[in-house]
C-alpha positions, 0 to 999 in steps of 0.5 A: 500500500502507498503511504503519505508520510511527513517525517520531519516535523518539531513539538513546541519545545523547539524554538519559533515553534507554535506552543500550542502543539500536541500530541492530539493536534499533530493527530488531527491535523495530519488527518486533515492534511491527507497524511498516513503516518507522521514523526513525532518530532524532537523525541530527544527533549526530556518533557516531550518525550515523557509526554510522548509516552503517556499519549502513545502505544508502541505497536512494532516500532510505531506508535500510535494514539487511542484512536490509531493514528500512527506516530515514529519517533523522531528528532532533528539534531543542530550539529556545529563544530569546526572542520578543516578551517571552516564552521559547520552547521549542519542539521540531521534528521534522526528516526528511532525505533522505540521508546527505550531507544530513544532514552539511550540517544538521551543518555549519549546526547547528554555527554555532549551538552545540553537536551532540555533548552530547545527542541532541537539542541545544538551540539559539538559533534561531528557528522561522522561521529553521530552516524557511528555512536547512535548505530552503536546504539541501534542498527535501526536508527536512521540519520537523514540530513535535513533540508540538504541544500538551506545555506546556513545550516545544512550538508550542503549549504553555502554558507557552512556545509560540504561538497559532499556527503563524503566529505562530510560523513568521512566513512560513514557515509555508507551509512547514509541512505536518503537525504530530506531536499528541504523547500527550496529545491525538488527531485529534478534539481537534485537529480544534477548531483552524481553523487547522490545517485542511489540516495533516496530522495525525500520530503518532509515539512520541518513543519513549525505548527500544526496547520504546515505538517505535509506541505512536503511528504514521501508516499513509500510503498509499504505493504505493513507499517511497522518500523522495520518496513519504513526503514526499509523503504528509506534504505532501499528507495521504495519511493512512489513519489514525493509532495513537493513545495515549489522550489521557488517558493522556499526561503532560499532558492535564489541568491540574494540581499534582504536587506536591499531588496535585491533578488538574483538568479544564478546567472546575474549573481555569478555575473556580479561575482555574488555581491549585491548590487547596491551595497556591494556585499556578499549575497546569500547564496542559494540553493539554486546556485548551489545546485548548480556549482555541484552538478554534473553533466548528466542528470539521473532519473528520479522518482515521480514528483508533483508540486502542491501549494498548501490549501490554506495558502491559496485561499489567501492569495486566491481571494486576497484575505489572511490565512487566520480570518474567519472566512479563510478558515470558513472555505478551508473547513469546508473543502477539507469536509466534502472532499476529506483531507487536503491531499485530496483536495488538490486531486478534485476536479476544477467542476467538483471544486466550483460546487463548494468554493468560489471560483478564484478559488477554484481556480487557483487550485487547478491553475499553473503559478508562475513564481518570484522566487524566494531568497535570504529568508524571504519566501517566494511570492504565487501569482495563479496563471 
């Protein structure tokens, strides 16, 4: 069966996060959303953890709440340390397999500073050496690095990351099966990197809050959840497809200077020599230049792919109104009950949709979107074609 997973998300206790997370909204809001199976985020926080405990069973590796909906342990660890003359800041996705395993990554995490400030703790430690201490751990631990390519923290990012998994997981990099393409790049641009032929490819949401869980997923083909099958899937790259964000639409796609309002693609920032035009100081270097600075000649093939704008998105641009107003949440409650998630949504005819919305929303939802692209933090901007 094809499974929508989101495994990368975060609990309140993880900085600029919504403090109005649970266990029971993260629940609902998944089934709104159309996803199967979500992380649970920062298992590695002593409170959520224990609060983790309380609200879930453990069913072979999974967990699940009274009603079923099924949960894996998961955590994103901030790891910043120096390495051949340079500060890496590179963040990891990490899945568990139980409770009593996510206690004893608690237990080495601890020997190296502190778990309980934040969510997502930053640590000294190196890529390597948390491959080879959490599978000393477990076997079954999955580490995937997250938003591979975002410039400030990241494997791959301009400002403090590698030029390759190798260069970054040393001896370990076996060990790396996947890596997360974050928002602002897709399959296809990934697809330019030789060496990442024979990684899976997948997408998760980093969601903040609630209401952004699956604004990226993968769908594994899974015959029985359990933790075992999911973490074959990952290392044997049963993808079906991923959900994408528009690459464009992420916060760092192109390169750029917020502060002078100065966008720039790949090719006028190389023209410039990456300085901003106005100020003459360097830009942030995006992903999409990034991209490009490691790519071969020949592209691979990839998985199947579709980029989606989330719902609540659209009902805001489409008929000009915030996403937080009472006619915004009116429009969305309804789609979400006639149609039963979000995913399916975005599946329904233009026809089936202007029976229940109006039609610059309907619209909207079936129309191609031409983009301003994103850049130095600053999410890109939709105009429905």
């Amino acid at each position: 069966m094809n499974l929508i997973c989101d495994l990368h998300i975060h609990s309140r206790f993880a900085n600029a996060c919504s403090k109005s997370i649970t266990v029971a909204s993260l629940a609902r809001a998944a089934k709104e959303k159309g996803v199967d199976l979500l992380g649970t985020g920062d298992f590695q926080h002593p409170r959520w953890l224990c609060e983790l405990e309380r609200a879930l069973c453990e069913d072979e590796g999974i967990l699940r709440t009274e009603e079923g909906f099924p949960f894996v342990l998961q955590t994103e660890l901030s790891l910043v340390y120096k390495k051949r003359g340079k500060c890496r800041r590179v963040h990891n996705v990490v899945l568990a397999s139980s409770f009593d395993v996510a206690k004893q990554v608690q237990e080495y995490l601890k020997s190296k500073g502190r778990i309980d400030y934040d969510g997502r703790p930053i640590l000294k430690i190196h890529c390597d050496e948390l491959v080879e201490e959490l599978r000393s751990i477990s076997r079954d631990i999955e580490i995937i690095p997250a938003h591979a390519w975002t410039p400030w923290y990241s494997v791959f990012g301009s400002k403090s990351g590698f030029d390759s998994l190798k260069e970054a997981f040393e001896d370990q990099e076996r060990h790396i099966h996947a890596i997360e393409t974050g928002l602002s790049s897709d399959p296809e641009m990934n697809s330019k990197i030789g060496f990442l032929k024979g990684k899976a490819l997948v997408s998760s949401s980093d969601a903040h809050s609630a209401k952004n869980i699956g604004r990226e997923a993968t769908v594994f083909d899974i015959k029985k959840l359990t933790y075992k099958s999911l973490i074959r899937a990952i290392r044997n790259d049963r993808i079906v497809e991923t959900i994408e964000y528009h690459p464009e639409s992420g916060k760092y796609h192109f390169d750029g200077h917020r502060a002078c309002n100065v966008r720039l693609s790949p090719k006028e920032s190389k023209r410039l020599g990456g300085k901003c035009p106005k100020c003459k100081r360097g830009v942030t270097v995006g992903v999409a230049s990034r991209v490009e600075e490691l790519s071969c000649r020949e592209k691979w093939k990839t998985k199947h792919f579709k980029h989606i704008i989330p719902l609540r998105e659209i009902i805001s641009k489409s008929l000009c109104i915030g996403e937080e107003t009472k006619t915004a949440k009116m429009h969305y409650e309804k789609l979400i009950a006639r149609f039963g998630s979000e995913f399916a949504v975005h599946k329904a005819s233009r026809e089936e949709l202007l029976k229940y919305a109006p039609k610059p929303l309907a619209n909207a939802i079936k129309s191609k979107v031409k983009w301003s692209p994103g850049y130095d933090g600053r999410y890109g901007e939709p105009k429905f074609q």
